[in-house]
N, C-alpha and C positions, 0 to 999 in steps of 0.2 A: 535573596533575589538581588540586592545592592550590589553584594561580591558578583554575583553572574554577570548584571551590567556592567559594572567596572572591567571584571574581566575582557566583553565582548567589547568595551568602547577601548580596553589596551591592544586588544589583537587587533581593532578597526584600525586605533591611528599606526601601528606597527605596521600594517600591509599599505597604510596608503603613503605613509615615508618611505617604504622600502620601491615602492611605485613610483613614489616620486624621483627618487636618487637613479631608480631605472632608467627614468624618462630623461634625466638631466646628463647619465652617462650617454646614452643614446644623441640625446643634440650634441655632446661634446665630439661623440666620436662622428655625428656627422657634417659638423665643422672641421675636425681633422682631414676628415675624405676628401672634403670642399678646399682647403686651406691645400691640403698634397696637391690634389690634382690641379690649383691652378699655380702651385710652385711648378710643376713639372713643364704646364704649358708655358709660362715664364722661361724657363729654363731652355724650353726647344726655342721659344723665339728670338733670347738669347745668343743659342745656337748659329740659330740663320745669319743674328746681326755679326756674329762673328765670321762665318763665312763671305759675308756681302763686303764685310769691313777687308778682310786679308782679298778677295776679288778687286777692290777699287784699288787696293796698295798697290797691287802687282799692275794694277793698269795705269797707274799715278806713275808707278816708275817706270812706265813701257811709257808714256808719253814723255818723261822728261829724256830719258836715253833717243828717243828721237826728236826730240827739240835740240838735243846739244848734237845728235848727227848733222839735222838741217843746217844750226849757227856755224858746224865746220865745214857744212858744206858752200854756206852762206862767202865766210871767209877764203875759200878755196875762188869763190865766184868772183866776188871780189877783189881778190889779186893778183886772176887770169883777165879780169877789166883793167887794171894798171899796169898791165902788163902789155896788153894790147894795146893803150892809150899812150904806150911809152913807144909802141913798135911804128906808131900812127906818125908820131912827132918824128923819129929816126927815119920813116920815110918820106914825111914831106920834107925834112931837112936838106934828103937825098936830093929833092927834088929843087930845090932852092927857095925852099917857102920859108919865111920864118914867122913864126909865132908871134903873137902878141904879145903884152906882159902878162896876161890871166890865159894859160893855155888852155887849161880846160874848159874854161868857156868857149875859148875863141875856135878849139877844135870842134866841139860839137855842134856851133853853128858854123864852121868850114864845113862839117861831115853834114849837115844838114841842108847846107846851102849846094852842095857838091852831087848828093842826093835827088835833090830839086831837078838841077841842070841835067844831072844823067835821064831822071825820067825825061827832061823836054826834050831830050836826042834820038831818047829810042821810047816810043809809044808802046810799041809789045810788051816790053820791062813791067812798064807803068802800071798795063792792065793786069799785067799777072801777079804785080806783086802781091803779099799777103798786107802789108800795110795799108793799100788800098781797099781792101775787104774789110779792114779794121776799121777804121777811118778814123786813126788814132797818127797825130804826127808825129810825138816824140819817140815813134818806135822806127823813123827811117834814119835815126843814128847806128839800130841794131843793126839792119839790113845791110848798112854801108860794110859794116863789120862784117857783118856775115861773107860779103862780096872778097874781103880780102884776104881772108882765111883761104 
């Protein structure tokens, strides 16, 4: 009867190790399942950040490609201004005006002051002008310009 017991208490603990190591394959492999699938979703999000990333690059250099159009269009603006400011000086010279020592000051309060005086001759001007709607003064130097074009 010893031998029988022993026998049944080796086949007991042999099924319940062999249960055991089941159960311990069974969590490992569903920590693997767990562990893939949140590599994978890692992986798509991954994905995306790499799409969003090459997205902003191409639009990082679509803004810089038009901030250097704007700066040469800036300087283009800029040297059609000193150019006209040159054309200003060549016709009030025409005219027998002469400058002061600081031209460019002394031109854009001539063109400002010259501005002034044309609206108080002609009222119609005045009212229509768009400087008037603005009700900004430093933009009746552009106006004057505008006039001589």
């Amino acid at each position: 009867m010893k031998k029988l017991n022993a026998l049944f208490l080796v086949i007991t603990l042999m099924m319940s190790v062999s249960f055991l190591a089941g159960c311990e394959n069974k969590a490992k492999n569903d920590e693997f399942e767990t562990t893939k699938s949140s590599l994978e979703q890692t992986q798509e999000e991954l994905d995306k950040i790499k799409q969003n990333s090459e997205a902003l690059d191409k639009y990082i250099a679509n803004l810089k490609l038009n901030i250097n159009n704007l700066k040469i269009q800036n300087q283009k603006l800029i040297a059609e201004s000193k150019r006209l400011e040159a054309e200003i000086i060549d016709l009030n010279l025409e005219l027998g005006k002469i400058p002061d020592s600081d031209t460019g000051n002394d031109l854009s309060s001539d063109d400002a002051s010259k501005s002034n005086n044309s609206d108080k001759t002609n009222p119609s001007e005045k009212d229509s002008s768009p400087e008037k709607s603005n009700g900004s003064e430093g933009s009746d130097q552009t106006g004057h310009e505008d006039k001589l074009l």
